[in-house]
C-alpha positions as CSV (number, residue, x, y, z in Angstrom):
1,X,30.3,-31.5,-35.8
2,X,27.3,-30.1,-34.6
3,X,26.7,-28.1,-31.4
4,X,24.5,-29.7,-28.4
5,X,21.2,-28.0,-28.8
6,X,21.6,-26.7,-25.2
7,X,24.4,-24.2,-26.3
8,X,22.1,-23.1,-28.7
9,X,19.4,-20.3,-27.5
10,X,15.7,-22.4,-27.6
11,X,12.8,-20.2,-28.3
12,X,11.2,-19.3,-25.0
13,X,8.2,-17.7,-23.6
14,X,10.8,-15.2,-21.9
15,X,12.8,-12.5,-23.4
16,X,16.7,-13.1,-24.2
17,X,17.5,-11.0,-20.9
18,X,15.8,-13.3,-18.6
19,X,17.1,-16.3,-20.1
20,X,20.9,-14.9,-19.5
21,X,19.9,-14.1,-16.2
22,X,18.7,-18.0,-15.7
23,X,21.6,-19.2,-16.6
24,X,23.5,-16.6,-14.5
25,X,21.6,-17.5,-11.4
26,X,21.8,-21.7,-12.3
27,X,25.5,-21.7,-12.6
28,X,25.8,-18.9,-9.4
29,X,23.9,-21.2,-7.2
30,X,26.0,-24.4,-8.6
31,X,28.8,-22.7,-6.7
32,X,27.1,-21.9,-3.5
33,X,25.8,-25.8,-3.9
34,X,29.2,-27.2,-4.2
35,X,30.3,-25.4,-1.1
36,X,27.3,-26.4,0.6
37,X,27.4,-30.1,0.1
38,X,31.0,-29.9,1.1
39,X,30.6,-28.5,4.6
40,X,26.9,-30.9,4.6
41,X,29.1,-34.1,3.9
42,X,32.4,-33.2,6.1
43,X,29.2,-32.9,8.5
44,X,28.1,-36.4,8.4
45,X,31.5,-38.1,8.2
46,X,32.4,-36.0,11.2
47,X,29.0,-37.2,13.4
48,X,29.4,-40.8,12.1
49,X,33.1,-41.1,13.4
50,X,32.5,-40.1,16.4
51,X,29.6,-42.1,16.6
52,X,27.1,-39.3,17.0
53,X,23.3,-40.2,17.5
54,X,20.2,-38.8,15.4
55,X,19.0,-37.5,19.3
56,X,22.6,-35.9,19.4
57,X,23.1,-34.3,16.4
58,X,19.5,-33.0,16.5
59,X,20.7,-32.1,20.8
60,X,23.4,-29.7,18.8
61,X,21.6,-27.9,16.2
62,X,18.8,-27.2,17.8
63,X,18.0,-23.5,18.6
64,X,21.7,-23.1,16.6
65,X,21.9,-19.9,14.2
66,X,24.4,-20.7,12.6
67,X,23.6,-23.9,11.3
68,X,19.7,-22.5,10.6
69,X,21.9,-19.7,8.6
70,X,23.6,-22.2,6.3
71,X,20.5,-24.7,5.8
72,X,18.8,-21.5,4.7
73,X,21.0,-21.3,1.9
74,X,22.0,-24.6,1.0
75,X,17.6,-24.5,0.6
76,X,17.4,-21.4,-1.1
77,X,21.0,-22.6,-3.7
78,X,18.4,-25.5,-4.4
79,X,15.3,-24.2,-4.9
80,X,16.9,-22.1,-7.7
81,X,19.5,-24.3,-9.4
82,X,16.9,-27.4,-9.8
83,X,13.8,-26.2,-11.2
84,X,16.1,-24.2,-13.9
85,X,17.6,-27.6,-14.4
86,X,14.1,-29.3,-14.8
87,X,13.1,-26.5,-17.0
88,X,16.1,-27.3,-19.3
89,X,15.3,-30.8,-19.9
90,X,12.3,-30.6,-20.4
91,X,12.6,-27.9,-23.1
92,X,15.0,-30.3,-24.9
93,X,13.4,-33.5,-24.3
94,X,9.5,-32.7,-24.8
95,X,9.7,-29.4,-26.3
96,X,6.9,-28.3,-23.5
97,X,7.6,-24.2,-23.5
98,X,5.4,-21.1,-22.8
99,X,3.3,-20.1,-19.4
100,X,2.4,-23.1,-18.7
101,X,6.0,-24.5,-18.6
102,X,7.1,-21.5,-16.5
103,X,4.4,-21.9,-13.9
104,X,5.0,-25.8,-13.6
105,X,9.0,-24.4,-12.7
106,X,8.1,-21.8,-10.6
107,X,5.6,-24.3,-8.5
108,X,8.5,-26.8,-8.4
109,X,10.7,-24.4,-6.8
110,X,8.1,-23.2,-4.5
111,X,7.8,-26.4,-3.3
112,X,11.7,-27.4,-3.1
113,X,11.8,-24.0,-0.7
114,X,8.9,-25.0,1.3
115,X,9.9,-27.9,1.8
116,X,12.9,-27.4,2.8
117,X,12.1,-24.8,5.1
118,X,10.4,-27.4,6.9
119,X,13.2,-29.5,7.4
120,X,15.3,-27.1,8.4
121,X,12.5,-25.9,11.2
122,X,12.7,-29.3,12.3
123,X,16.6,-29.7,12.6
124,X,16.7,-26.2,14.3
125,X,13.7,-25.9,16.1
């Protein structure tokens, strides 16, 4: 039986190191994700059954450091674990590797942060 080709080390643009490290920091931020989504979902079942109001959750957040704290790394968990997911498929789907790949990636999580950011400026705010 043959191994998946994702156990199996692709040729990349970057050096063996920074490949560990991507995996290290994909799998890291799965964790901080599942914890994340947890607490976010418990969240939303709490609000809806006690019948809470877009005006009133958005009444309770705002100017909240706390919950600014948390969105700030629920954002940050995502902007790292996705694009290294992305970058994973598409290696093993189209083959696409090199600079050009990694700038794509590093765009897509730019974007994932910034836009993020933004909601959570508008949750808090």
């Amino acid at each position: 039986m043959s191994r998946p080709s994702s156990l199996i080390l692709q040729p990349s643009s970057l050096s063996r190191r920074t490949q560990v490290l991507l995996y290290g920091a994909q799998r890291a931020s799965a964790a901080v994700l599942a914890v994340c989504v947890l607490v976010h979902l418990v969240t939303i079942i709490y609000a809806v059954r006690n019948g809470l109001t877009a005006a009133e959750i958005l009444a309770r957040t705002s100017g909240s450091i706390g919950w600014a704290a948390f969105y700030l790394i629920f954002v940050a968990a995502v902007a790292v674990h996705a694009p290294i997911g992305v970058r994973n498929v598409l290696i093993e789907t189209t083959g696409w590797r090199g600079r050009s790949l990694e700038l794509a990636i590093m765009v897509l999580g730019i974007a994932l942060a910034a836009i993020g950011l933004r909601a959570i400026y508008a949750v808090v705010a």
